[in-house]
Structures are given as C-alpha cells and as structure tokens.
N, C-alpha and C positions, 0 to 999 in steps of 0.2 A: 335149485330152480330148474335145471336143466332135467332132472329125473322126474318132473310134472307132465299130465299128458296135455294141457294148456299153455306148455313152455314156446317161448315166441321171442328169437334173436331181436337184439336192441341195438344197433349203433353206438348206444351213450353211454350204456352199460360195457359192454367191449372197452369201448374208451378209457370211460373211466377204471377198469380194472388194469388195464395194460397202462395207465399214467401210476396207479398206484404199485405196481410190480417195476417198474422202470424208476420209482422215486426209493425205493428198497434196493437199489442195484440186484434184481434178480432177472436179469435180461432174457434166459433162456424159456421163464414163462412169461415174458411181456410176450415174447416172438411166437412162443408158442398160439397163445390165446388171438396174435394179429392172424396166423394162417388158418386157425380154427373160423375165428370170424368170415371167414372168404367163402369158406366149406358153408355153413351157415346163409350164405348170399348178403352178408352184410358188407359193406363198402366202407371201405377204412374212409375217411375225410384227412383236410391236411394236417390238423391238430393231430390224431392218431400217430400218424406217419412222422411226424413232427415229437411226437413223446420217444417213438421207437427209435427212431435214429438217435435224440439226446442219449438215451438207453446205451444206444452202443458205443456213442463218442465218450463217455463217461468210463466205459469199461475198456477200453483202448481197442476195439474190436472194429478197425476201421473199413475190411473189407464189407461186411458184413451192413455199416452204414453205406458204403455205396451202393450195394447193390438195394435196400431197402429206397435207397433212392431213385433206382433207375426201375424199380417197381411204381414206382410214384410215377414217375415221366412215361411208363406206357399205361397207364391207371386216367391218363390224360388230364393230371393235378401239377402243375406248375410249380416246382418248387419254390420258397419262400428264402428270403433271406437269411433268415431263421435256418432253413435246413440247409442251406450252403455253410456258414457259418458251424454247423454242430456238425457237418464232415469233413468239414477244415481242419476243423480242432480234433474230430479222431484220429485223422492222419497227422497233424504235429503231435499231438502226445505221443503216440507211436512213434517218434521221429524221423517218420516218412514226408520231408520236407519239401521234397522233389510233386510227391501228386499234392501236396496241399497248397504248391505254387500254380500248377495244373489247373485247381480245383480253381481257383481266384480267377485264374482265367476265362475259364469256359462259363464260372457265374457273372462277369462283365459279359461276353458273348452273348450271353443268353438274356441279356436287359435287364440282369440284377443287381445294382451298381453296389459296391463294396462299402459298408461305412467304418465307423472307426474299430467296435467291434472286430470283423470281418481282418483290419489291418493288422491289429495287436493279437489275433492268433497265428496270422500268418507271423509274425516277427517270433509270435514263442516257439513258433515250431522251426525258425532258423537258429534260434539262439538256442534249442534241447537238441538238433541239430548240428550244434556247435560249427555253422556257418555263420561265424562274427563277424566277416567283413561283407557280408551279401546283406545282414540284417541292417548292417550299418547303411547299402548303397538302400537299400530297401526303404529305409525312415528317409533318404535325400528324396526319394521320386512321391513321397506322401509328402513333405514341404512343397516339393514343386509344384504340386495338383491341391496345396493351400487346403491340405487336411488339418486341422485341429489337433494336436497330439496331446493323452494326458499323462496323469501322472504313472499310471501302469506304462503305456508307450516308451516314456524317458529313462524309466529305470530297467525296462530292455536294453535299451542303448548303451544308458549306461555300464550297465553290465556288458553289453558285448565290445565297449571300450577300451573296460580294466582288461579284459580276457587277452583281447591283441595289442597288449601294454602300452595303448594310449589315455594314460591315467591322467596327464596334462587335460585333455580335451572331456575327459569323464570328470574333473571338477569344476571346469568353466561350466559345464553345462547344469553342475548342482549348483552351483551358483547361479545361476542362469534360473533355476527351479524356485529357487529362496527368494529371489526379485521379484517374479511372478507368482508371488505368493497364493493368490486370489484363483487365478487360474490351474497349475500344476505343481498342488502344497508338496514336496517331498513328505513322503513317510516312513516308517520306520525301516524299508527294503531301501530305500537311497538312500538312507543315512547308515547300513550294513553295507553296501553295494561298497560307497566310500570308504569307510572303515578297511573295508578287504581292501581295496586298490592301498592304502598305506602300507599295511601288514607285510602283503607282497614284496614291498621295495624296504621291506626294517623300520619304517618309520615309525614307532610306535609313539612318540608323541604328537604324532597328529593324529593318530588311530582311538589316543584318548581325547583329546581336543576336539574332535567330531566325535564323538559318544558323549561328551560334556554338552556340546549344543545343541544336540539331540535332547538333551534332557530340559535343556533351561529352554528349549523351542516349545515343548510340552508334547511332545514327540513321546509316548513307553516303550522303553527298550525291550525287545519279545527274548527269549532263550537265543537266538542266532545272533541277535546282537551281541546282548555279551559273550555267547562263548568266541564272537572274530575279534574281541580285544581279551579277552582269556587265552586267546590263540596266539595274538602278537604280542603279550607278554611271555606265553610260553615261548615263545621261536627265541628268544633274548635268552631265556635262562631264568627271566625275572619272577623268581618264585614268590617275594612276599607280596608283589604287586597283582601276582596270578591267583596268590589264596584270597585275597584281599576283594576279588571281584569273586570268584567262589562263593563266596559267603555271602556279599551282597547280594547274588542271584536267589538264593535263601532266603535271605531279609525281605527282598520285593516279592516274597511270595509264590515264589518261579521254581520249580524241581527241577535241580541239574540233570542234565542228560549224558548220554556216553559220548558226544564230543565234549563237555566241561570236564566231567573224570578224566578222559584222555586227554587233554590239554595242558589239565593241572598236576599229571602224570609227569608228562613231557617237560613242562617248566624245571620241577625237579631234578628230571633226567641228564636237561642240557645244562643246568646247576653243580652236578657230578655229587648229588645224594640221591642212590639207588633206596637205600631204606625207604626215603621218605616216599618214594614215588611205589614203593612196595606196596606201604601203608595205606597211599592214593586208591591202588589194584585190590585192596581187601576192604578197604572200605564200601564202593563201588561193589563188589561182590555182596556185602553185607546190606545195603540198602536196594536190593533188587534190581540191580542195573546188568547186566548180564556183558562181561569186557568181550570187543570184538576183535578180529583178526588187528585193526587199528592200534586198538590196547593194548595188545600182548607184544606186539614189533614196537612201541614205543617202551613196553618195557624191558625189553631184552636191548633196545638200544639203548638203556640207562645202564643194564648191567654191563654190555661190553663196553661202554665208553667209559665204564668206571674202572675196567680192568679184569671183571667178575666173568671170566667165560664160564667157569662149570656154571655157574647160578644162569648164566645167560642158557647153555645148553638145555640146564634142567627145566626151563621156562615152556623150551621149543617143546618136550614130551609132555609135559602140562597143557598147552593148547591142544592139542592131537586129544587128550586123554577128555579135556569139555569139548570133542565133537568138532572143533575150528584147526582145518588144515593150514599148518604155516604157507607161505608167498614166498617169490622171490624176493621180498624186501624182508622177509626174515633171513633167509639165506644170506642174504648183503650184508645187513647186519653182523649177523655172525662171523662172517666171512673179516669183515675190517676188526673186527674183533680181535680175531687171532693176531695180527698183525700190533695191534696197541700189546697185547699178553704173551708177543713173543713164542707163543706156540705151534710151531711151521708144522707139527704133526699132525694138528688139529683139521689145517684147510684141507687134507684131502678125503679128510672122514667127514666133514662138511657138504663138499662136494658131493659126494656118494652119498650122501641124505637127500640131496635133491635129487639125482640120478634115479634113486630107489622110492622116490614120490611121485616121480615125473615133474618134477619143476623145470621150463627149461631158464635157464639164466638168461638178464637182461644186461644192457652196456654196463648199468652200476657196479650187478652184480661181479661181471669180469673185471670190471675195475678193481674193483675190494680186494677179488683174487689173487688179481696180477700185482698190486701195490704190499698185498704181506708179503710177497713171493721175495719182490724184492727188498724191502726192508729187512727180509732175513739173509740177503744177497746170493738168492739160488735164481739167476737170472733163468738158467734152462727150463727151471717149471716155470717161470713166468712166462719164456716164450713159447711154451707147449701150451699154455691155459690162451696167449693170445692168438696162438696158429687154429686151436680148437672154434674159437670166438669164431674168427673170419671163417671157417670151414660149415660154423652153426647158422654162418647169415646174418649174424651181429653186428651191427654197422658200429667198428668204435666213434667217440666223441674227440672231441678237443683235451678232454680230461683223458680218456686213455694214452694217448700222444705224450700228453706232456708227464703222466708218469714213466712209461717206457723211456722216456728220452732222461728225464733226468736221473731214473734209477740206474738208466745204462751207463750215466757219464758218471753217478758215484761210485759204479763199479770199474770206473776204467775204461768201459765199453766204448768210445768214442766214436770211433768210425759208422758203431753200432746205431750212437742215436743219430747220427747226420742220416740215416737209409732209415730211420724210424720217421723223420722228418720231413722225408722225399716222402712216403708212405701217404701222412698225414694232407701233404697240397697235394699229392696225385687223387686221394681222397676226397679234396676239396671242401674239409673238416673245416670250417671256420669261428673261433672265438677271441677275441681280443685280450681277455684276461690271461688265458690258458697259455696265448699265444707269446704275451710279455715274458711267461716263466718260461717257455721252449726257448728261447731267442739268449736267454741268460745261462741255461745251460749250455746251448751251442757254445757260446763266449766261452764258457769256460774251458769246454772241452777243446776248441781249439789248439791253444799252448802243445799241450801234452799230440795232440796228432801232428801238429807240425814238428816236433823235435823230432818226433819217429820218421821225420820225413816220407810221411804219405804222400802220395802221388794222387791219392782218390780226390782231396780238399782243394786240387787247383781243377781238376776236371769236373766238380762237382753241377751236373745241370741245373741243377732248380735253382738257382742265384736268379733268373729270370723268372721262373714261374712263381718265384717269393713276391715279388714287384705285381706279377698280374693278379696273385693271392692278396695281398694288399688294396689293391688299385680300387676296388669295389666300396671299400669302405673305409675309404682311407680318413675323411674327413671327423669321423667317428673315432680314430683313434689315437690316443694320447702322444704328444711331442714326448714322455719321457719313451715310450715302446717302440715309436720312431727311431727316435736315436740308438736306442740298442741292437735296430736292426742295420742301419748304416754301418754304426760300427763292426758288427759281424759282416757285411758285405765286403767292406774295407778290409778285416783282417782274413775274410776267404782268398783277398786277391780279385775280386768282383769290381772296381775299381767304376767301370764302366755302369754296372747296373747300381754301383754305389748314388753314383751323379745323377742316374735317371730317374732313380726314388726321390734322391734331394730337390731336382728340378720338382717333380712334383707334388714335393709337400711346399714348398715354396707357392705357388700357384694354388693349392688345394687350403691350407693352414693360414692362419694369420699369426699364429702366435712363435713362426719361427725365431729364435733369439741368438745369443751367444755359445748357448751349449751345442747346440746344432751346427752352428758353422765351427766350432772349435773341433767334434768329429769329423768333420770333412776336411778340414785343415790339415790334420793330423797324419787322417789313412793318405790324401795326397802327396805331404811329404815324406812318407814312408816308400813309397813307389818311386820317388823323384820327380814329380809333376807338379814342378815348381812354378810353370805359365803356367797353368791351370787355378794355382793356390793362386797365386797377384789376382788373377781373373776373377775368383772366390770372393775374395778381399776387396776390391773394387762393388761388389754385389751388395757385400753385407755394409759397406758405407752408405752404398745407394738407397738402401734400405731402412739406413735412419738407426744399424748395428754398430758401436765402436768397435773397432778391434782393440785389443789389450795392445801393451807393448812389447809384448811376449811373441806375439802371433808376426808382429815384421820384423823382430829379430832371428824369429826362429831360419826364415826363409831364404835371408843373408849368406850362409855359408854356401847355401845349393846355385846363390846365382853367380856368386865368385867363381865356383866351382866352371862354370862353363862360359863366366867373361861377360855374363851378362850387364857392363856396366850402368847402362843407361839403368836399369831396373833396379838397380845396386843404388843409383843417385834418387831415385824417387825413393823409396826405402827409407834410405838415410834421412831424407827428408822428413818425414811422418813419423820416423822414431823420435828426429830432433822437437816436431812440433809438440809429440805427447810428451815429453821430458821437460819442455818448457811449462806447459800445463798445469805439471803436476809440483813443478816448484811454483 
C-alpha cells in the first residue's frame, strides 16, 4: 500500500496494525509503526496509545510504558484508567513495586479514581514484590474506603498470609470465602493457596482434606494442585500415597510436570530407596521432561542419605555433563553426606569443587561442613571451616550454634562450647528449638568443667544477657526449655539471674507447675538460701501448687543448721498436716 503513488496515511489503519502486532506480543513493530505514524502526520488517538502501552506492560518493558505515557500527556490526551492500570501492572510484573505504588498515586491526583482492577494489580505487584505485610496493610485501607474485594483480591492475601506464617487467619478468611459463596466463590488458586499453608507446617492430612473438598465442591484440580499434595506427601517420605496421586494426575487427563517427577523423586528419596527414585529420574528423561537443577539435588540427596556417596558424586559430573551447573544446595548435599558415609577425605575435595566453580557457600552449606568435621571428631577443621564462614560474611544460625556447641561438649571441648554460646547471644541468633538442645548440652558439660575446677563458669558473663535473650519471647517458649535453663543458671552459680527469669516466667506463663518450682527449690538449697526456699514455698502454695513432702523435709536440716526454730516449727507443721492427708 505504501509503495502506491495514491498512497494516503490512515489513523485506523495505523491502529489497527499496531492492535494487531501488540496482540502477537511483537512490541518492537507495534512502536515501530506508532513513531512511523507521527512521521506520516497522523495522530495516534487514546485507543492507539492505549493498545501500545498494553503491548509493553505485557512484555514487562515498563520503562518504555511510561514514557509512551508521558507522550500521551504532552500529545494533550488524558490518560484513562485503562492506561493507568496497564502501567501499573508493567511495573508490578517487573516487580518494581515502589513506582507502581507511585503510579496509584499520581492516578488519584490526577481525578482518576482507582477501581478494583487498578487495586489487585497494585497487591500483585506487592505480593511478586514479596512485600506480604504491606500487601496485607494494603487490602485493610481498600476495606476502609468499602472497596468490594473479589475472589482474585482474597487469594492475594491469602497467600501473602501463608507466606508471613499467619496460616491461622489465611483459613478464617477461606472460610470466610466458602460462606460468601455467592459473592467471592474460592477456586482452585484458594483451595492450592491452603493446601500449601498445611504442607508448610507437615500437616498433610489436612492438605488432603482440602484437596477432597475441593473436589466434592466441584472445584478441578489444575497440575499445581496436585503436585502441593504430591509435595506434602513427598516431605513425609509417603511414597505409596505420592504414586498414588502420580497416577491420578494421569488418570484426570493432566501431564505430570517436572515438579510431580521431582516430588515423586523426593518421596522415594526421604523413603531411603535411591533405586526407586533412580527409576523416577529415568523415566522423567524418557517421557521428555528434561530434570532440572531441582531434580538432580533431590537426587543426589536420595543417594547421600542412603549412604551412596560415589553414586551421589557421579550424579554431581552428570548434571555439568546435560549443561545444568550444580548450587550450593548440591554442595550441601554432598557435603552432609560425607558425614552420614564416614568419609572425612571426601569434604575437602568437595569443598574445592565449589571453590573451582565458584560457588560460594551458604549458612546450610557450613553447617553440613562443620557437622562431618565433627562427627568425625576433627574439631580443628571444623573450627577453620567456621572461622572461614565468619571471615566469608556468613551469618551463622541457631543451627550452626547448636552443632558447634554440642559437638564441642562430645569432644570434651567444654569451656569451648560455653564461648560458642557467648558467640551465639552476642550474635543475637535467636530460635527456641535449637536453643532447648544448646541449654542440654551446656547441662551436661557443666559436671566435667567444674571438677576441673575452672574458674571461667563462675565469671561467665552472659548469665544476664541469656535472661535479656529470653525476655523477648519468653511467652513463646515451652515450660519444659524454661526449666532447663533455670536449672543451668542454678548450676552456673547464676543464683540471682536464676530468680529473675523465674520471676518472670511466673508473671509471663500461666502453666508454671511443680517441675518448675522443684528446680528452683533445688539450685536454692544447693547455695544454702534456705529463707529464700520458705519464701519459694509460700509462693507456689499461693499459687494453688502443693508442695510434695519431700520439698519441706528437704529444708529442715538447713534451718537447724543455723537455729532457725520458729521456721523449723512451721515446717513441722505442713509435714505433719501432708502425713495426716495421706493416711
């Protein structure tokens, strides 16, 4: 048309050519043919301008849509909702979440009020973003302002619920979806959304329990559904439950995908039958699904956790050999490996595999390292692999801690892990689980440092900074981890900071009992602070605790001991009344 000498620019034709190069995703000549058009003297209209920006928010090329925009606003064409909205969403898919908050703004400013459209891309571009708790204040100021929210809206939230482990409040609100049936039906992205938040926390029968109602709702389960209970039967180990939904995915018509192969890998794996998960990785090869970096670390963690290092090795030069560079969670792998295989020569040809790939290692990683190091009881390379860590910029965890501490104290190391421990609160590493198995090693190390009569276990500082390490989340954590820190307070000689943690778990807990005050009982009269124990004892009555009759006999000798008789006669007393009691 254009090589005719009757040829004569169109407006409609432009248009229309640059709608249809923009609905081809080939953006470069939609843009092309919009600047040719200009040259030509034809006038792009808002529709135009409006197809080219979809064009670019489509292709994630968000600069590219603002400035097509800020051609529009000196072109003296108003933007439309419409094109607010489609440079919104360029910038959250890019997850430049920062200007698509920006953008929302200056399109209210500018008299283009936001609808619900307009809200649920700003939310996905906080949630791809991975600001879950901005997304979450985000969806409180669209209730405030009595926005409408639907079914895409909710299963943002939801999801940016599960993500900052408010799984509690991500099922009320599915519940909440299933009552308002009419309004915001869940589908099959809430009923996966839930499923994950189970899987997360092991639950896996509720993870099928919502996948059952899901079904009997009339809900179809897509491939992502089943592979997040293909998932959380693998995490179990539950291989016949894992084939079992394998197959079903088949059955409904559905081609497994490379997370089902690697799931049903993985189920094998943590099953402790490498074959089978072999067999998984060749079949998967055979049906054209091509294993990814994901694959091959789930199978080399079947073979080291079966005990298999060469076959685990021979895996790592098989991946490299299809083109897929191993991770440091292959090196991790490997690494804990040796350690299960007894093989201490292994980890530092391992090491030098990453070193010679450039991988640099993560906290895991030095864990793995540090944990064979000392299962094979070579403390020195464990503490050279952990001085390396801290020198790398490695922040260790709660799990580094607690293996240093307790591999030191089976080697004997005592002193070593009490300055492992100081390391750990000056770090201000905090986890509760980790922290009960540190707290049970100190105990034990104790005994053996005080026969050597060290001198370091009565001067040891952090007896106080343990209490302010505590004090944050105290309520959070279990009367039995409690107690085992008392009692180690107690036998550091901590007497003082003993009492002031008991004060306030007393205040903080309600589930204080008899085990509790029987450690405090105890480290008191070890010290001789026999008023303090009566004082003790008066508390836990008040408190609706019996004492045994064990507990005001024991106290009797101490108060003889310095004449206390008055105290001697109430004693006597409470012994005679529990004795009468109990006949």
């Amino acid at each position: 048309m254009k090589n005719q000498d009757n040829y004569c620019a169109r407006n409609d034709i432009y248009g229309m050519m640059i709608r249809l190069y923009a609905r081809h995703n080939q953006v470069d000549q939609a843009r092309g043919l919009f600047f040719e058009m200009q040259e030509w003297r034809c006038k792009p209209d808002a529709d135009i301008y409006n197809s080219l920006i979809h064009a670019h928010s489509r292709a994630g090329q968000w600069r590219w849509a603002i400035n097509i925009m800020e051609d529009m606003l000196r072109a003296a064409i108003p933007p439309t909702r419409t094109t607010y909205n489609n440079v919104i969403n360029a910038c959250g898919a890019a997850g430049n979440w920062k200007k698509a908050l920006e953008l929302c703004k200056k399109m209210t400013e500018n008299g283009v009020g936001p609808d619900l459209v307009t809200h649920n891309i700003v939310l996905s571009a906080l949630k791809n973003g991975a600001q879950y708790s901005k997304a979450i204040s985000y969806f409180e100021i669209m209730k405030g302002a009595n926005v409408t929210s639907d079914t895409f809206t909710l299963n943002i939230i939801i999801h940016c619920l599960v993500k900052i482990g408010q799984c509690g409040e991500a099922i009320e609100l599915f519940n909440s979806m299933r009552e308002r049936r009419t309004k915001c039906p869940p589908d099959v992205v809430t009923y996966t959304s839930i499923m994950h938040s189970y899987c997360i926390y092991g639950q896996v029968e509720n993870c099928k329990a919502i996948f059952d109602l899901m079904v009997a709702e009339g809900v179809k389960p897509n491939i992502v559904a089943y592979n997040s209970l293909l998932g959380a039967y693998a995490s179990r180990g539950m291989h016949r439950e894992a084939l079992a939904i394998f197959n079903l995915i088949k059955k409904n018509g559905l081609r497994p995908d490379i997370v089902s192969y690697t799931s049903l890998l993985n189920a094998y794996g943590r099953s402790a039958q490498p074959e089978k998960a072999r067999e998984v990785f060749n079949k998967m090869k055979k049906n054209s699904c091509k294993p990814n970096k994901v694959s091959y670390n789930a199978l080399i963690d079947a073979y080291g956790s079966a005990g298999m290092l060469k076959e685990a090795v021979g895996l790592l030069h098989e991946m490299e050999k299809d083109g897929i560079q191993p991770d440091v969670v292959s090196i991790s792998t490997l690494l804990a490996a040796c350690g299960r295989c007894r093989q201490i020569t292994r980890i530092e040809t391992i090491l030098e595999a990453a070193r010679s790939r450039g991988i640099d290692l993560n906290t895991v990683a030095y864990n793995s390292g540090i944990k064979s190091y000392l299962s094979f009881g070579d403390y020195e390379k464990a503490l050279e692999l952990y001085t390396s860590m801290r020198e790398s910029n490695v922040k260790p965890d709660a799990v580094t801690y607690n293996i240093l501490i307790s591999g030191s104290s089976k080697l004997g190391k005592y002193t070593e892990s009490l300055r492992f421990f100081e390391d750990m609160v000056d770090s201000k590493v905090s986890s509760t689980k980790e922290f009960l198995w540190t707290i049970r090693w100190l105990e034990e190390s104790l005994g053996p440092v005080q026969r050597d009569g060290s001198k370091w276990i009565r001067d040891w500082k952090t007896a106080s900074e343990m209490i302010e390490y505590l004090d944050s989340s105290l309520s959070s954590i279990s009367v039995g981890t409690l107690n085992h820190v008392l009692n180690f307070l107690g036998k550091c000689g901590k007497t003082e900071n003993m009492m002031k943690l008991f004060y306030k778990m007393v205040t903080s807990c309600s589930t204080v009992g008899l085990s509790t005050y029987a450690v405090v009982l105890r480290n008191l009269l070890v010290v001789g602070k026999w008023r303090k124990y009566i004082e003790v004892l008066q508390w836990m009555e008040d408190s609706g605790v019996h004492p045994t009759l064990y507990m005001f006999q024991n106290v009797l000798p101490y108060i003889w001991r310095e004449n206390g008789m008055d105290f001697a006669a109430t004693m006597q007393e409470k012994i005679s009344s529990l004795r009468d009691k109990q006949t």
